[in-house]
LOPA-49832 format. One line per 3 residues: number of its first residue (from 1); for each residue x, y, z of C-alpha. Coordinates in steps of 0.05 Angstrom, whole numbers, plus 5000, padded with zeros to 4 digits. Layout:
residues N
NUM = X/Y/Z ~ ... .
This chain:
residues 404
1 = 3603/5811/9244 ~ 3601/5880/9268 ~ 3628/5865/9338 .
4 = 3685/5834/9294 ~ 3698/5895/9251 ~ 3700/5931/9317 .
7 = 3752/5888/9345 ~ 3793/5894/9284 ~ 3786/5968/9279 .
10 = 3808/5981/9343 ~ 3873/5933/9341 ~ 3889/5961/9272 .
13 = 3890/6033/9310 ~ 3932/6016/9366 ~ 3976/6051/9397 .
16 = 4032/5991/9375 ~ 4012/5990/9302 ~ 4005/6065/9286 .
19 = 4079/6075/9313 ~ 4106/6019/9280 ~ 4062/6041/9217 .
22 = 4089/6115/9217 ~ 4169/6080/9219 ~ 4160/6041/9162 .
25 = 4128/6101/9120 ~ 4174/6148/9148 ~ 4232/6108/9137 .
28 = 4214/6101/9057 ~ 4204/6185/9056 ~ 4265/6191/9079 .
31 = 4307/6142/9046 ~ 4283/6181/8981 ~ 4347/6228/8958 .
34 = 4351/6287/8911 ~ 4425/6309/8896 ~ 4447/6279/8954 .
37 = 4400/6309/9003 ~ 4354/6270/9032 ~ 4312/6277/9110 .
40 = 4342/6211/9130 ~ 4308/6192/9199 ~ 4271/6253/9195 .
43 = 4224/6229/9149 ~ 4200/6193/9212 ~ 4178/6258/9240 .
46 = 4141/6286/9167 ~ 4094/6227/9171 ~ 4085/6227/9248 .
49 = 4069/6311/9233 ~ 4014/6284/9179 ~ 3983/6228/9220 .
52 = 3979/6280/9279 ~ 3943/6328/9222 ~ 3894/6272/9205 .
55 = 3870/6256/9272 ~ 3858/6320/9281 ~ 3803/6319/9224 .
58 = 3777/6256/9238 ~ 3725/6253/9297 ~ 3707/6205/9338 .
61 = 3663/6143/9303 ~ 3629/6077/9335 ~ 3626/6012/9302 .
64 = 3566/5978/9337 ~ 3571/5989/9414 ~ 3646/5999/9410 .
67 = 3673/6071/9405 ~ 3733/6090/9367 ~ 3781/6151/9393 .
70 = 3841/6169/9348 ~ 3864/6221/9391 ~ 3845/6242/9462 .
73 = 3874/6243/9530 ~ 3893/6171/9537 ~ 3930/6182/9469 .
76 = 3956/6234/9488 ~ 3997/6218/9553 ~ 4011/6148/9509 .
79 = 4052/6189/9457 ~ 4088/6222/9511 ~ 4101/6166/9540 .
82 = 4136/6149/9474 ~ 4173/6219/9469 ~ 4203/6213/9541 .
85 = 4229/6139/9526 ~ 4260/6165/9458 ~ 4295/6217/9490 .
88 = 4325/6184/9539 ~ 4347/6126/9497 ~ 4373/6163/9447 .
91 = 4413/6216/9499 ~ 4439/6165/9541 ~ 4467/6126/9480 .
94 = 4498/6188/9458 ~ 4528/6203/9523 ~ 4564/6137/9530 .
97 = 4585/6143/9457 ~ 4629/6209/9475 ~ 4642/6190/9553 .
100 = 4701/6144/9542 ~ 4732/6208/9508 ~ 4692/6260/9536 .
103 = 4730/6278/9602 ~ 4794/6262/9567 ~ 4804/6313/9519 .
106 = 4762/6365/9560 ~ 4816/6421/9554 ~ 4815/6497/9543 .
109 = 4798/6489/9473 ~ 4726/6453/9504 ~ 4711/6525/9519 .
112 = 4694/6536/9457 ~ 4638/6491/9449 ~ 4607/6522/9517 .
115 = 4609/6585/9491 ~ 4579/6561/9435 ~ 4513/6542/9476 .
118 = 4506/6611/9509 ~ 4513/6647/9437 ~ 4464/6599/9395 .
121 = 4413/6611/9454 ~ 4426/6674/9469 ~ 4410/6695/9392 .
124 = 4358/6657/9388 ~ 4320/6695/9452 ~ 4342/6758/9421 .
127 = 4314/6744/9360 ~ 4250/6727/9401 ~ 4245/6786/9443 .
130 = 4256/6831/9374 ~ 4193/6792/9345 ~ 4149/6809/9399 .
133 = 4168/6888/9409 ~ 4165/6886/9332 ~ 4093/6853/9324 .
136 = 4050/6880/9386 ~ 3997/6820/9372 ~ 4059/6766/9390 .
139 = 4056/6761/9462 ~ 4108/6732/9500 ~ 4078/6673/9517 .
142 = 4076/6652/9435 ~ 4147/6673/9426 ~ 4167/6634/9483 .
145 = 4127/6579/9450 ~ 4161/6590/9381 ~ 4231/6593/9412 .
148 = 4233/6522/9446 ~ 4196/6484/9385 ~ 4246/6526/9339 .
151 = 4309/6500/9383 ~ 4262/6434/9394 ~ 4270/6439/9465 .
154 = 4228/6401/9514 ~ 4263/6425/9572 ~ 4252/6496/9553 .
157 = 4181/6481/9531 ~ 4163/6451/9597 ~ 4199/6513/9641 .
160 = 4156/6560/9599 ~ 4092/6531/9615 ~ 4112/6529/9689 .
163 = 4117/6601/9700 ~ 4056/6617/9670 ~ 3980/6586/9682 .
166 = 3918/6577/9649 ~ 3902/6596/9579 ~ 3973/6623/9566 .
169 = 3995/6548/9581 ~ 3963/6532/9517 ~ 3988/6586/9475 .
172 = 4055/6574/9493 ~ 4038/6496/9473 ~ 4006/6525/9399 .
175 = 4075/6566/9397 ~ 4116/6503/9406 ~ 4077/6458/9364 .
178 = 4080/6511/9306 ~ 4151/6515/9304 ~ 4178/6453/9322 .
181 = 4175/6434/9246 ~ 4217/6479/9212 ~ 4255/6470/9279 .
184 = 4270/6396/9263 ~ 4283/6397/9188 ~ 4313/6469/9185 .
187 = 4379/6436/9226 ~ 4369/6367/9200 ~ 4379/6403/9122 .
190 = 4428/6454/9145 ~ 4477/6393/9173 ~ 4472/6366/9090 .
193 = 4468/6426/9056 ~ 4536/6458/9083 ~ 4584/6407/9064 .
196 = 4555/6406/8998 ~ 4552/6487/8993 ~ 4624/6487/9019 .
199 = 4645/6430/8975 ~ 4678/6388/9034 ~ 4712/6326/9012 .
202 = 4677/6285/9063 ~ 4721/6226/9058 ~ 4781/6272/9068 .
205 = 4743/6310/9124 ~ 4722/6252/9156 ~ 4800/6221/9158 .
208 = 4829/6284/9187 ~ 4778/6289/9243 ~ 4777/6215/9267 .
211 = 4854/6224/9271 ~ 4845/6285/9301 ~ 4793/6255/9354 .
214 = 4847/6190/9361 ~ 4863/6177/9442 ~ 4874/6119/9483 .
217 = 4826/6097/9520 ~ 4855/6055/9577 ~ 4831/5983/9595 .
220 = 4796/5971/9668 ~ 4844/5939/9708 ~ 4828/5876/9735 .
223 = 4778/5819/9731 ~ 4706/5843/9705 ~ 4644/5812/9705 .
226 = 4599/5817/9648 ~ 4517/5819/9673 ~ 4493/5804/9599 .
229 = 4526/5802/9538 ~ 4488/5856/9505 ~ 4504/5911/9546 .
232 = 4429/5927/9569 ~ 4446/5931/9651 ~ 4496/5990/9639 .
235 = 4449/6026/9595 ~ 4391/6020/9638 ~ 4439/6032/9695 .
238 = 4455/6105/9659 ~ 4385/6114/9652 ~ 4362/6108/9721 .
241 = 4427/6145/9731 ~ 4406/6201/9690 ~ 4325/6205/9715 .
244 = 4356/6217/9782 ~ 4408/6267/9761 ~ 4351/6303/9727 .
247 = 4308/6303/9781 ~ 4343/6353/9822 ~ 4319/6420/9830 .
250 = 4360/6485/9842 ~ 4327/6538/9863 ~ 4328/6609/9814 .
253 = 4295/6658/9846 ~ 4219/6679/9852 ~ 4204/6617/9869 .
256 = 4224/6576/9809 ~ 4269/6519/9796 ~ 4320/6498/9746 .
259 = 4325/6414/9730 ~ 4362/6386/9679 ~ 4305/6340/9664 .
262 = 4311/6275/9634 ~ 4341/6296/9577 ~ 4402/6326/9615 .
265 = 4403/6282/9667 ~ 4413/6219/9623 ~ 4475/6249/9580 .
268 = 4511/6272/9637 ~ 4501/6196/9668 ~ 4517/6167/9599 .
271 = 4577/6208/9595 ~ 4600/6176/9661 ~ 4585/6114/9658 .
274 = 4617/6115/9593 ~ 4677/6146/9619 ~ 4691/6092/9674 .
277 = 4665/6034/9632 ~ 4660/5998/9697 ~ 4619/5999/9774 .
280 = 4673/5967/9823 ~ 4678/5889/9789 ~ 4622/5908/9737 .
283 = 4636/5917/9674 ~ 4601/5980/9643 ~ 4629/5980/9571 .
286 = 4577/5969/9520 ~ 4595/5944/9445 ~ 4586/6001/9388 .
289 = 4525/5961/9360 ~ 4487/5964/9410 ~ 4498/6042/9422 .
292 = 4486/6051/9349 ~ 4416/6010/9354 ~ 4393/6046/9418 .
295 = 4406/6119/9392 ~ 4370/6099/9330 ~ 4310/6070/9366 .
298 = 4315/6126/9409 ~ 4305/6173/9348 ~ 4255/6151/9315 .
301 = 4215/6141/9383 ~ 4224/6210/9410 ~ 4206/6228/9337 .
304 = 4142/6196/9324 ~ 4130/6213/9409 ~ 4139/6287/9395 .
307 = 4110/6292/9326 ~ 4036/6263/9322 ~ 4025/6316/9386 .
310 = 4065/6369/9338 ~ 4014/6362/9280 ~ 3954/6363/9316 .
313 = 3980/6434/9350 ~ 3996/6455/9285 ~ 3931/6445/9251 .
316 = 3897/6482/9310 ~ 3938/6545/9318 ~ 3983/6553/9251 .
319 = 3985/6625/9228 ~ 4032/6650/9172 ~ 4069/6692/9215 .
322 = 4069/6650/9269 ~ 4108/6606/9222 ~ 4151/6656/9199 .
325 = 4174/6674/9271 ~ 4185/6615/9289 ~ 4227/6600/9229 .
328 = 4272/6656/9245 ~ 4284/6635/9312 ~ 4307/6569/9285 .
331 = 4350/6608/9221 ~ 4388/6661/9259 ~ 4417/6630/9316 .
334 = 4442/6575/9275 ~ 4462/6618/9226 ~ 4513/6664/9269 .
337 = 4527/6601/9309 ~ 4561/6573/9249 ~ 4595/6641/9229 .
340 = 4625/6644/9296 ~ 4648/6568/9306 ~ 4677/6577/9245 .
343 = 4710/6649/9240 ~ 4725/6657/9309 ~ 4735/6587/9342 .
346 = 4767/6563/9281 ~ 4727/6499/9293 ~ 4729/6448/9237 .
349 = 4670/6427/9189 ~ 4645/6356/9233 ~ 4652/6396/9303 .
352 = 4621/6466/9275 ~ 4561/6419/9251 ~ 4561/6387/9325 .
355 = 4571/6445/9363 ~ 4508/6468/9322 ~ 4470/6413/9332 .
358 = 4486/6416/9412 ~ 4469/6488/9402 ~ 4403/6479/9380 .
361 = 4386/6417/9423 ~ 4361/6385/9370 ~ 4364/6312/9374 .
364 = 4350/6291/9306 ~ 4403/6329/9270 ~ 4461/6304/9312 .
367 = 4438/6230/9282 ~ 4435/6260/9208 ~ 4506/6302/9222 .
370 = 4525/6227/9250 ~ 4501/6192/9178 ~ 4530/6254/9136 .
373 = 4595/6251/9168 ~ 4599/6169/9168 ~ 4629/6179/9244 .
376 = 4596/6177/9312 ~ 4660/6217/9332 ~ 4620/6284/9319 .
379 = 4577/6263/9380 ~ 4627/6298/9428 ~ 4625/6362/9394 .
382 = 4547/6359/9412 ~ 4558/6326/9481 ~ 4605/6390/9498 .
385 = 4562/6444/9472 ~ 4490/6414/9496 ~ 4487/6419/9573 .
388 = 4505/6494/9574 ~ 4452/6502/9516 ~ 4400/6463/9551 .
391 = 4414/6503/9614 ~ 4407/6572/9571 ~ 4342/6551/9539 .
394 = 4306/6537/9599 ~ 4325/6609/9627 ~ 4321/6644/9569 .
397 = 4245/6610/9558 ~ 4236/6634/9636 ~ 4255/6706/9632 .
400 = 4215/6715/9562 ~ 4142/6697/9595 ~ 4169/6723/9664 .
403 = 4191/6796/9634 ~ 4165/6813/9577 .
């Protein structure tokens, strides 16, 4: 009996059931609504943040000879896992959504949304480096920390660590995990709460900028063959396509190197292979279901991936201040982002809100600006604005640790 209660234990604690588990509960928190506003996908992450909590309070316990681990090593490279396959799902989806149209309407006014990158980041490091000479007990390393879970940057997170070793590795890791939160729902809110604030008829909105986004996309020429009729061999083409891409390293001085990662990597391949829609007699072009199905997988993957790890950090190394930092690392930038997208690009409600969320790198809001906006057209505004932000991030996280 009790080598059966072990065997059911452990399979009810696998890795399969407890994500599958936290998407169904996360999915009911955030189809709940109050005035409109509700966390949408997000809710995903809220319930992955409390699971990751839990386990953290929960020790290890044997049931007869069989031992049961809710969170060590092995579950912790298994979430990762989880994370890195989210990501790239969800930005490679993205990037074919906006490559047919990406390249196409890249014109001066695309300067804009570049611009945009270097000013969200830029804040945001300034607002960093002001914490630390303003609190002497926040050392670089933490703000660096708080800065990359506030944008919700992996990339940045990861360039951190690798200019620093040992024990500062970890408080950069408590930093990130502390702020990645507020980092997640503070853009995921701000993306609902602004139309509403600003009273934006989003029916009307939504009209004007599809029009607005309206171009022909020409037909391959020729004969194509189709590999499979759900469009799986282009995406995991782009994929590939991107790991590669993301792979590469450019040297930056002292010894360090810049990548793109695989987070880069795949939108730049998904916005080419969505631009060509086609490898010589191959046909490339995937059907807007299954792009819509493989961002949201991708979502709520990277966000159950990224989150269990997230509460367990936070649980560890959460102080109030801490908190508070990193909160207005997320705030400001996205803040004066906004002010300036608006007041100086002119930029219009759907591509202020995705030049934001490209801004901040934050994955999840771009899928709530997507279900706010009823349009996956907004994509492009975060396609434009992202690569130049994820570039910033990683520097700005370099020269933080590096210099200060």
């Amino acid at each position: 009996m009790i080598t059966y209660l072990a065997g059911v234990c452990s399979s009810a604690l696998s890795i399969i059931f407890i994500v599958f588990i936290i998407g169904v509960l996360g999915y009911l928190l955030g189809a709940i609504s109050i005035k409109g506003i509700s966390l949408g996908t997000a809710g995903v992450l809220i319930v992955a943040l409390c699971y990751g909590v839990l386990v953290h309070y929960v020790p290890d316990f044997s049931i007869g000879e069989k031992t049961i681990v809710l969170w060590g090593a092995a579950q912790k490279s298994q979430f990762s896992l989880i994370s890195n396959i989210g990501t790239a799902l969800f930005v490679t989806a993205v990037g074919l959504i906006a490559g047919p149209k990406f390249f196409r309407t890249f014109n001066k006014s695309s300067i804009a949304y570049l611009v945009m990158g270097i000013i969200v980041i830029g804040i945001g490091g300034l607002t960093a480096i002001i914490c630390t000479v303003l609190d002497e007990n926040l050392s670089a390393e933490m703000a660096a920390g708080l800065l990359t879970g506030g944008l919700t940057s992996t990339p940045g997170f990861s360039a951190a660590k690798e200019a620093v070793e040992g024990a500062a590795q970890d408080e950069i890791s408590a930093g990130y995990g502390i702020a990645y939160l507020y980092g997640v729902l503070g853009v995921v809110l701000f993306v609902q709460v602004m139309p509403k604030i600003l009273k934006v008829d989003i029916a009307k909105e939504r009209e004007t900028f599809v029009a607005a986004s309206s171009i022909s996309i020409p037909e391959p020429k020729g004969k194509l063959v189709k590999v499979e009729e759900f469009g799986f061999f282009p995406f995991f083409l782009a994929v590939a396509f991107g790991c590669l891409i993301g792979a590469i390293k450019v040297p930056v001085g002292g010894g360090s190197y810049f990548s793109l990662g695989n987070s880069g990597g795949t939108l730049i391949a998904g916005l080419i292979v969505g631009h060509f829609g086609r490898i010589g007699n191959l046909d490339c072009r995937l059907t807007k279901q299954t792009l819509n199905f493989m961002r949201e997988l991708g979502l709520v993957l990277f966000l159950i991936g990224a989150g269990v790890p997230g509460g367990v950090n936070f649980v560890t190394n959460v102080k109030v201040s801490y908190f508070i930092y990193g909160a207005i690392m997320t705030t400001v930038p996205m803040i004066v982002g906004y002010l300036v997208a608006r007041y100086v690009f002119k930029l219009s409600i759907f591509n202020n809100l995705g030049s934001i969320t490209g801004g901040m790198t934050s994955t999840p809001a771009l899928g709530t600006l997507i279900a706010t906006a009823g349009t996956d057209e907004v994509s492009s505004a975060y396609a434009a604005t992202y690569p130049l932000a994820l570039v910033s991030i990683v520097l700005m996280a370099k020269i933080i640790v590096m210099v200060f």
